[in-house]
N, C-alpha and C positions, 0 to 999 in steps of 0.2 A: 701549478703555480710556477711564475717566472723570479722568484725571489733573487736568488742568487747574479740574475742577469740585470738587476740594479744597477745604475750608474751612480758612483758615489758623489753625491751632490755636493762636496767641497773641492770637487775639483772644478777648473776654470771653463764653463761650459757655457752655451751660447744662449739668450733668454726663452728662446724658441724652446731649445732641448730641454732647459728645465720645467718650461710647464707644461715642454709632451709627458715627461719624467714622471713632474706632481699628479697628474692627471694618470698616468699607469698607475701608480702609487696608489691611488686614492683607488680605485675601481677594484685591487687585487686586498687592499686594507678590508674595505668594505666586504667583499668575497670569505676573507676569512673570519669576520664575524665583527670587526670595532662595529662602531657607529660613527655616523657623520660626523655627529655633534664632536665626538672623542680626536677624530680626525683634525677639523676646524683648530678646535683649541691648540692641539700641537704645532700645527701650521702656524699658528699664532706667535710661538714660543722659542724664544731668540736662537734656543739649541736643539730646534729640529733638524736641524740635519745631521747631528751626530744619535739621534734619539728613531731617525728614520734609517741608518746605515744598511744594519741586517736584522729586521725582528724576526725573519720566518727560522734564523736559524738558532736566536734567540727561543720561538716557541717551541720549537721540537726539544731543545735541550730541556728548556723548564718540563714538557711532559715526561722527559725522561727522568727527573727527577723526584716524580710523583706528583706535583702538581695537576691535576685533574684540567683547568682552566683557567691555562695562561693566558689567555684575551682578557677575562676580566680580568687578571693579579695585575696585567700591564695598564690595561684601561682605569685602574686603583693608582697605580705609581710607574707613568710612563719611565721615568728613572730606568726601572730594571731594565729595558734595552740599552742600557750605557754601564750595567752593570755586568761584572764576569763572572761567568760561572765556576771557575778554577778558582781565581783570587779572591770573591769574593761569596756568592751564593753559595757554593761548598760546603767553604768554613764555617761558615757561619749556621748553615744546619747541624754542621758537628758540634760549634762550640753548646750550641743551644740545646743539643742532645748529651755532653759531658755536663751542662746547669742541672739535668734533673727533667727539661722539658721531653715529655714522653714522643708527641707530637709535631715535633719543629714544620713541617709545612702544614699542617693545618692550622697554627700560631700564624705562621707569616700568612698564610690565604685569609683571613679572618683580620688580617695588621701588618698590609706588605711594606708599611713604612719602619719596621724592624729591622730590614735588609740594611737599611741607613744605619741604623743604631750601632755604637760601637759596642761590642761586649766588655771590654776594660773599662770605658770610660762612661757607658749609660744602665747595662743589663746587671752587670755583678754589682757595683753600689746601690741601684737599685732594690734588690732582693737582697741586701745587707739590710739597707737602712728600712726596709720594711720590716724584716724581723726587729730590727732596734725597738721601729712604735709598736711593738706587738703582736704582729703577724705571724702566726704561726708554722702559716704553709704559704710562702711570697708565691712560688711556683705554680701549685692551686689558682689562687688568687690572681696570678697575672694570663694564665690560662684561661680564665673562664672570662677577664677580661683586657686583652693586649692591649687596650688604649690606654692600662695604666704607666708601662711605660715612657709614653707623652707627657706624661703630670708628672709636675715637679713638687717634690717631696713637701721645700718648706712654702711655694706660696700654695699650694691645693690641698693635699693628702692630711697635712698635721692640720691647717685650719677648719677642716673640714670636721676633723676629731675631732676638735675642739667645740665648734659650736653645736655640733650634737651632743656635747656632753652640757653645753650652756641649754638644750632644749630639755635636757633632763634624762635624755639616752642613756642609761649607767652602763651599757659598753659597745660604743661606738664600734671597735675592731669586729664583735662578733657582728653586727650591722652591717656593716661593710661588708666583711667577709660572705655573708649569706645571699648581699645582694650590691654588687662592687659598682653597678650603676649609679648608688649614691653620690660616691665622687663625682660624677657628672653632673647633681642638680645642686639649683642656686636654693640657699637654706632658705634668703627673702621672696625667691620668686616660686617657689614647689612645696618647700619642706613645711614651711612654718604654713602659709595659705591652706595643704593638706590638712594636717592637726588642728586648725581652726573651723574646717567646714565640718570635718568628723568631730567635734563638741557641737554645731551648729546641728545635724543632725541626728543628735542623741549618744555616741559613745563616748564613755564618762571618761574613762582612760586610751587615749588615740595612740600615747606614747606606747603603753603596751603593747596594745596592737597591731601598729606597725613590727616593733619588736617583734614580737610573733610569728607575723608575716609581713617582712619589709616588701615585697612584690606591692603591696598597697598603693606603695608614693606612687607606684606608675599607672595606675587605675584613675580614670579621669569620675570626678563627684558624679558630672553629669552624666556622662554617659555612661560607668559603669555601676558604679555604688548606689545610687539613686533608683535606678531603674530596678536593680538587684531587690531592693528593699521593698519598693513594689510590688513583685512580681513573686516575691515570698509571703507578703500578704496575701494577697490576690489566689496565691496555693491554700491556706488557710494557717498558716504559722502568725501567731498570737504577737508573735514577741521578736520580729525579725534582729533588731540591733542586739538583743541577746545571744542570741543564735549565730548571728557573724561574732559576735565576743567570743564564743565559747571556740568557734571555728573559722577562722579568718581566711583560710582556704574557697571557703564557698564562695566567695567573691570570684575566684579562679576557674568557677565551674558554670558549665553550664545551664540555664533553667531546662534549656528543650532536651538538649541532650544527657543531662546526668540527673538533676533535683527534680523534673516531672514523673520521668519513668520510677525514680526512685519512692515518690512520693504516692504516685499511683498503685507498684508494689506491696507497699507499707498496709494499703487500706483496702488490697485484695488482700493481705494475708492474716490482718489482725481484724476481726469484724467490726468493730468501733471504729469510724471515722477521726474521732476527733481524738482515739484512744493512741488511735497510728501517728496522728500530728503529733502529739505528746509524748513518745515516743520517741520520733526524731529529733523532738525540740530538748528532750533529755541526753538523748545520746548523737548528736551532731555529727559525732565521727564516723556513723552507720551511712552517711548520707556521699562519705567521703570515701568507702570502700568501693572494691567492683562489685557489679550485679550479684555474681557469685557468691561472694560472704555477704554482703546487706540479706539477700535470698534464707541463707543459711540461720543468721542470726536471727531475724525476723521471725521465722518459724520455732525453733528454738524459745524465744521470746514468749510466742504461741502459746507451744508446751509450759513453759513455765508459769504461762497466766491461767492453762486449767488446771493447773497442780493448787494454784493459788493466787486467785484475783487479785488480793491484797498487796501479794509481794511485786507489781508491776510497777506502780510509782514508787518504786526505791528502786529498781534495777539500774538505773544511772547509779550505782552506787559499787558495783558489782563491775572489773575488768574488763569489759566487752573485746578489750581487743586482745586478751589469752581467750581467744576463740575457740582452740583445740579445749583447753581446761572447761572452758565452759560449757561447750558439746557434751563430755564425758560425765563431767557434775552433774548437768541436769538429766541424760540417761540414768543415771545411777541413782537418783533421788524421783525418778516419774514412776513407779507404785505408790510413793509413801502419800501420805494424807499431810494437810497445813502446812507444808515447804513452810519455813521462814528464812529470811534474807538470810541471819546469820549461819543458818544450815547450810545454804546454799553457796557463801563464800569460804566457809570452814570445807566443804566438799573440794571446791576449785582453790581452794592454797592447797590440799590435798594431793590432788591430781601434778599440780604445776611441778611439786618437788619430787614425784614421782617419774617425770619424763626423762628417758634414758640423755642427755646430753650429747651424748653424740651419734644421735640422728633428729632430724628433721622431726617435729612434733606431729607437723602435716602426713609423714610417711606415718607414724605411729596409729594413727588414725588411719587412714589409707590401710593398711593391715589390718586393722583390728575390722574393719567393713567386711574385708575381703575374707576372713574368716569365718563372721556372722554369715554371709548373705550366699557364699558362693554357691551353695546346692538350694536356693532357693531360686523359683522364677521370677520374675516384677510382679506381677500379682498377686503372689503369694506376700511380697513384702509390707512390713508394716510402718503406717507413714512417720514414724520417726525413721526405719532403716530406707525409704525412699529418699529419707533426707540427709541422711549420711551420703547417700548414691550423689547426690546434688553437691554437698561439700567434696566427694572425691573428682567429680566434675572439673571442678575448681582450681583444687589445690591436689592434685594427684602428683604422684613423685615426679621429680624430671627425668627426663632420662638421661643417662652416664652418656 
């Protein structure tokens, strides 16, 4: 690159030289990665020529600073070539590292018009007056989305609270906070349209739900929710809008890749077809773990339905996700004859207050395998200890 050998374009130069200039310019821009389009508009823009001066030495500084990709940060906010490193980009990562922010360039890569922002007069009252409405953790919160520092507190942020609390949202902040893209939608053209098609397609309570899982609003009726609902039929679940109530996540998941395999599992492992749907359709959050524990549990389940047919439609009633508790319950109760539920949750509150606290309940288990099985061969083992082998699979210690 001939960066450096730039002729500075505000000096008094002849129309020829300047558009031999543009034309370097433009060839060696293009080389180091802009785009035309990006080029053009600058050209356009009444202070290209102080915006065109030095970018190359512009880019090398930003990479030294950690920025990974200062061609897009500039092609975001051509600005930063007018911007200085010493007086300005510096400080400005320190001060945003004295606020609290762990990250300060990947905040500004993600929201390089921050660079602008003053710290006294935009970022600290900011994160004041966001604690004032409630805001727990402003830093959080402006982290996970920097365009909140754009929004202005009184016409965006508080009316925004306000008419979720007019839709019946009883706590906006925690709303926000879960999902800060809120502030970005119009209540009349997203929010309210949302909660209206979701009663139009059967769930009673929308406002909960969103609560729940605010990711919702940004799920399109048509193309996700609808189709979802479908295609959960079509598996053989009775009662789809129940089943997204009870789990609002599954919207978030895949059919092909997580609900089929899962559902196919279900009804390799419980022999009743329709015993396996029912199943699911009781414990929703099986649908939501990895292969590894749905695997686990599933089986498990198994076991507990030839201990005792009876007690399987009440097992939604029974912790599924103190998984370790429940592992060890139903070993220690698979001799006896007519398990009942209440046996069986009296076993697992058992066990739960049993666990040494300070280790991992996964490692407890994880030993207690390793103790059972270790002079035995795989074939020798018996398929509740093959299944223990498959939970340490899973959830085996980490390593230090």
């Amino acid at each position: 690159m001939s960066w450096n050998n730039w002729i500075d374009l505000r000096e008094n130069i002849s129309h020829v030289k300047y558009s031999q200039e543009i034309s370097t310019r433009t060839q060696e821009l293009l080389a180091a990665g802009f785009t035309q389009e990006w080029i053009d508009r600058v050209s356009s823009e009444a202070n290209n020529i102080t915006l065109w001066k030095t970018p190359w030495e512009k880019i090398e500084e930003l990479k030294i600073l950690g920025f990974t990709n200062p061609i897009k940060l500039i092609t975001s906010l051509p600005a930063i070539l007018g911007l200085s490193i010493e007086d300005n980009i510096k400080p400005k990562i320190d001060e945003l590292k004295t606020l609290g922010f762990t990250n300060p360039i990947k905040l500004i890569t993600s929201s390089p018009a921050i660079l602008g922002y003053s710290i006294e007069d935009n970022i600290k009252p900011k994160i004041d007056e966001l604690k004032t409405l409630g805001f727990t953790n402003p830093i959080k919160l402006i982290t996970s989305s920097p365009a909140i520092l754009g929004l202005s507190i009184e016409d965006n942020i508080k009316p925004k609270i306000d008419e979720l609390k007019t839709l019946e949202f009883t706590n906006p902040i925690k709303l926000i906070t879960s999902l800060p893209a809120i502030l970005g939608l119009s209540i009349e053209d997203n929010i309210k349209p949302k909660i209206d098609e979701l009663k139009t397609l059967g769930f009673t309570n929308p406002i909960k739900l969103i609560t729940s899982s605010p990711a919702i609003l940004g799920y399109s009726i048509e193309d996700n929710i609808k189709p979802k609902i479908d295609e959960l039929k079509t598996l053989g679940f009775t009662n789809p809008i129940k089943l997204i109530t009870s789990l609002p996540a599954i919207l978030g998941l895949s059919i092909e890749d997580n609900i089929k395999p899962k559902v196919r599992l279900a009804k390799k492992i419980i022999w009743d077809d329709d015993l396996a749907i029912n199943i699911l359709e009781s414990a929703p959050e099986i649908i939501g773990t990895k292969i590894d524990k749905t695997w686990t549990i599933l089986r498990w389940l198994k076991i507990l339905w030839l201990l005792n047919q009876k007690i399987i439609p009440y097992y939604k009633n029974i912790n599924i996700k103190e998984l370790e508790s429940f592992i060890v319950a139903v070993d220690a109760l698979r001799n006896k004859k007519d398990v009942t539920i209440s046996q069986l949750r009296k076993e697992i509150a058992k066990y739960k207050k049993m666990w040494d606290k300070k280790k991992r309940k996964e490692v407890i288990v994880w030993e207690d395998l390793k103790r059972k099985n270790e002079r035995k061969a795989w074939e020798n083992l018996s398929p509740e200890e093959k299944l223990l082998h498959r939970y340490a699979r899973g959830y085996a210690p980490k390593k230090k």
